[in-house]
C-alpha positions, 0 to 999 in steps of 0.5 A: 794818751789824755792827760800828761805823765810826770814822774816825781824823782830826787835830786840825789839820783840814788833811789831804786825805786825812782829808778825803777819807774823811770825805767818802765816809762822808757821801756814803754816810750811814754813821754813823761815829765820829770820833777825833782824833789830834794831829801829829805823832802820839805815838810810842805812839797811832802804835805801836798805830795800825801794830800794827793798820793796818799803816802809823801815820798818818791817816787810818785807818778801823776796821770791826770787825776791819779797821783800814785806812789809805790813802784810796783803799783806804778809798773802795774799802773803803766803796763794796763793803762799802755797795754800790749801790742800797743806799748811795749811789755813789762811783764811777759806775756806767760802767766807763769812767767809774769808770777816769777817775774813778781816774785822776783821784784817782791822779793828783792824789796823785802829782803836783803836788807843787810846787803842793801846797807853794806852795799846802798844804791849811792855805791852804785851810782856813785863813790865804792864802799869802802869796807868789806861785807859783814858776815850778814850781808855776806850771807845775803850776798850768796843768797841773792847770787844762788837766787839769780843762778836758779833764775838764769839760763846761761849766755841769755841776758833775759830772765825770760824769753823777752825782757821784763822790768824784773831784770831791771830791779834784779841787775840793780840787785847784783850791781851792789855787788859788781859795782863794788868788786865784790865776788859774783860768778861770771856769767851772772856778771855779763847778765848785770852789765847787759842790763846796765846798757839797755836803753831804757835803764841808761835814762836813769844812769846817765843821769845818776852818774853825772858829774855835779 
């Protein structure tokens, strides 16, 4: 590896998406560099930050010359940039398998929006939420608990055969529920909470969930 991997994240450790990314540099165990930015970001970090990556926000990766935002464009960037067998996968190896493992992740970004406001990653990673889901977010709760059980083969705490970094992103999905004692079936909640106590997901937990 020629040049250094940092990896912009921020300081309130709540975003899914910094998530996301820290998680695929730990499955891959690339050493990387990790610089906070506070939110909102200041006007002159975001300036830089779309001066070189195009777009101001977190999380953005920096390898040498490229500075990338987006966090599906950074997992894709890493998995061809540190193939297998030489990195660990974060997609599956099956071209079938690696179409659903995107259609999850696309999914998961471009809808339920009412679940992810009634049930916002802060109350995952820290303080509960306080109200019951409305009847849109409910709605969407059931859905995305549908959605997991098509998905899903039972006593498997896989999507697939092996890990991919489509289970990282749907068992943060569920954990907006989980965590806030909402209602899920039992088996999609052992799937969830094997998630939770990967390695590579606890690089970001840990983090997340530590006293101030």
């Amino acid at each position: 590896m020629a040049a250094a991997l940092t990896l912009y994240a921020e300081t309130g450790w709540v975003s899914p998406w910094v998530f996301h990314v820290m998680t695929a540099l730990e499955e891959k165990r690339l050493p990387y560099q990790l610089e906070l930015v506070p939110l909102p970001i200041p006007a002159e970090t975001k300036a830089e930050l779309r001066a070189r990556a195009l777009i101001g926000k977190v999380p953005v990766l920096a390898h040498g010359e490229l500075w990338l935002t987006e966090s599906l464009a950074i997992s894709e960037y890493l998995a061809e940039t540190f193939p297998a067998p030489g990195y660990p996968r974060l997609f599956p190896a099956d071209l079938a398998e690696r179409a659903r493992a995107r259609q999850v992740m696309s999914y998961l970004r471009t809808d339920l929006m009412a679940l992810r406001e009634a049930r916002p990653t802060s109350s995952v990673f820290g303080a509960r939420a306080t109200t019951a889901l409305g009847d849109r977010a409910a709605l969407q709760a059931a859905e995305l608990i549908e959605f997991a059980g098509h998905l899903l083969t039972p006593g498997r705490t896989t999507l697939f055969d092996s890990w991919s970094i489509a289970d990282a992103d749907l068992a943060l999905a569920l954990m907006r529920l989980v965590a806030n004692g909402d209602p899920v079936p039992d088996a999609i909640r052992a799937y969830a909470r094997a998630q939770w106590q990967r390695p590579s997901l606890r690089a970001f937990l840990d983090r997340a969930t530590a006293p101030a």
